[in-house]
N, C-alpha and C positions, 0 to 999 in steps of 0.2 A: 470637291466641295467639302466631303467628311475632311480632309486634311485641313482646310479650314477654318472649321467648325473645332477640330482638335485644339489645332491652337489658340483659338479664340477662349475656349474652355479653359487649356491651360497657363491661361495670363491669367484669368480669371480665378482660379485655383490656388494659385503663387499669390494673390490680392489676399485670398479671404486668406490663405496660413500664415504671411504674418500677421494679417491683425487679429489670427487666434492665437502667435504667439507675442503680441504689445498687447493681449486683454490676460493670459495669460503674469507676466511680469506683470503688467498692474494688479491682479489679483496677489501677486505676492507684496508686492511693495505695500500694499493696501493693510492687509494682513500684518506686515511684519510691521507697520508706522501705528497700528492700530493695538497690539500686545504692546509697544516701545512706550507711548504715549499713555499707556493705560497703566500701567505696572510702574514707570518711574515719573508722571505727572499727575495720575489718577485723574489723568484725562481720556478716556476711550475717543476715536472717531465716531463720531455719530452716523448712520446710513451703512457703515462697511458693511453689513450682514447684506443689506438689498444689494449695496455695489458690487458685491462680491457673486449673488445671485447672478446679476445681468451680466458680468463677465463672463460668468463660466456659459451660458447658453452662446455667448458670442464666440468663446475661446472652440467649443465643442463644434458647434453647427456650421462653423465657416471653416471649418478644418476635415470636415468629413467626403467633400468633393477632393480636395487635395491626394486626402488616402487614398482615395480609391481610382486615382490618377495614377498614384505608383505602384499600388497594388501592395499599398500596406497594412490593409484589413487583416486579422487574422481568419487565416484558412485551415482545416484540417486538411489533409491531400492525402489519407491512408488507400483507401481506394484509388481513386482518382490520378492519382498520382502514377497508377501502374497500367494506364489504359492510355492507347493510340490517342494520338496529337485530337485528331478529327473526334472522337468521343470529347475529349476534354473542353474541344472549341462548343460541343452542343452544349454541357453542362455547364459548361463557363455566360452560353448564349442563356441559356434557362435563370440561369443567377442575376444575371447582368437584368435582365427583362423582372423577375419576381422584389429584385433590389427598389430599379426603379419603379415600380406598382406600390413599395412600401412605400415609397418617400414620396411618391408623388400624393397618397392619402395623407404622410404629416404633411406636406408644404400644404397643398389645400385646406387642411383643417385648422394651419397655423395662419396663413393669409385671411381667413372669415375669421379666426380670434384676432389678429392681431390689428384687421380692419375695425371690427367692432370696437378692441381696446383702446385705439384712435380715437373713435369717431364720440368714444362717451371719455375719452384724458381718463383712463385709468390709471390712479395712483396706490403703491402700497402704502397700507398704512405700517409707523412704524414710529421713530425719534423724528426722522422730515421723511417727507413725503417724497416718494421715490417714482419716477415714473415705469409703468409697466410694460407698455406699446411698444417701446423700442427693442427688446429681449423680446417679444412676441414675434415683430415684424425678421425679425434679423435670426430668429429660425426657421420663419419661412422661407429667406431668402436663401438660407442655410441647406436646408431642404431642397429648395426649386434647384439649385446647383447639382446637388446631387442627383435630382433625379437625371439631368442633363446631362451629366457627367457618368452615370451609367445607361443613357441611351447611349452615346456615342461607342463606349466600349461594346453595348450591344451590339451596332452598327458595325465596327471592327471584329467583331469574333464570327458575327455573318458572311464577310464579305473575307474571311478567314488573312484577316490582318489583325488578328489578336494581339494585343500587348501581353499576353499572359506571361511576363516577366517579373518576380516578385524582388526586394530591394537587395536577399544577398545571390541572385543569378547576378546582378549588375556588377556585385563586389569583384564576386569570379570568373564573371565573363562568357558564361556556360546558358545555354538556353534547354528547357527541359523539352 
């Protein structure tokens, strides 16, 4: 069943990182069509500051389940790194469980903002009116991923099927 629930996570994971890397590109594009237009029409895009806002909560928060799928967070391993497998897997269990305790406090406190932000059409104000609800909701969602995404790794480091593979073991082929 956890095998499962892995892959179900990890379609899931593979969803939100591109579309943190197409919010991503559109923050550049945004950006660079917004200096181009401004500088040689002394026409700015109007909204790019809010659009640019909401993309990076979308680019950041939907991309943070993915990391932590490959185990690309950074880690310091000075210690850690020099203790038996079975030590590693509790510390790794301890991280995995305090990770998601964090996130699962943002998702929650983003889902009650981002319901409310809904529920009353919060708009920035600004040149137009930007809506805010959708960078609220899409952190919580951002969030609830993760929390899920390090239960499951919790779940594997318990039942001592750790992924504790970080992206250059995979280059080398070498597991610590």
């Amino acid at each position: 069943m956890l095998h499962k629930i892995s892959g179900k996570m990890s379609c899931l994971n593979e969803i939100g990182a591109i579309l943190s890397g197409i919010a991503l590109c559109a923050m550049m594009a945004i950006g660079a069509l917004d200096v181009l237009f401004g500088k040689f029409f002394n026409m700015p895009i109007p909204g790019t500051f809010e659009a640019t806002e909401a993309l990076m909560v979308l680019s950041a928060f939907l991309a943070f389940a993915f990391n932590q799928q490959v185990k690309g967070h950074i880690q310091v391993e000075l210690i850690i790194s020099r203790l038996p497998k079975r030590i590693k897997l509790k510390f790794d269990s301890f991280n995995y469980l305090m990770s998601a305790l964090f996130f699962f406090l943002v998702a929650w406190q983003g889902w009650v903002g981002g319901w409310h932000s809904l529920m009353v059409r919060e708009y920035e104000s600004g040149l137009i009116a930007f809506p805010v609800y959708p960078a609220k909701l899409i952190l919580a969602l951002g969030a609830s991923m993760m929390v899920l995404q390090c239960l499951v790794d919790f779940a594997n480091a318990l039942s001592g099927r750790n992924k504790h593979t970080h992206p250059e073991e995979l280059e080398s082929g070498s597991k610590k």
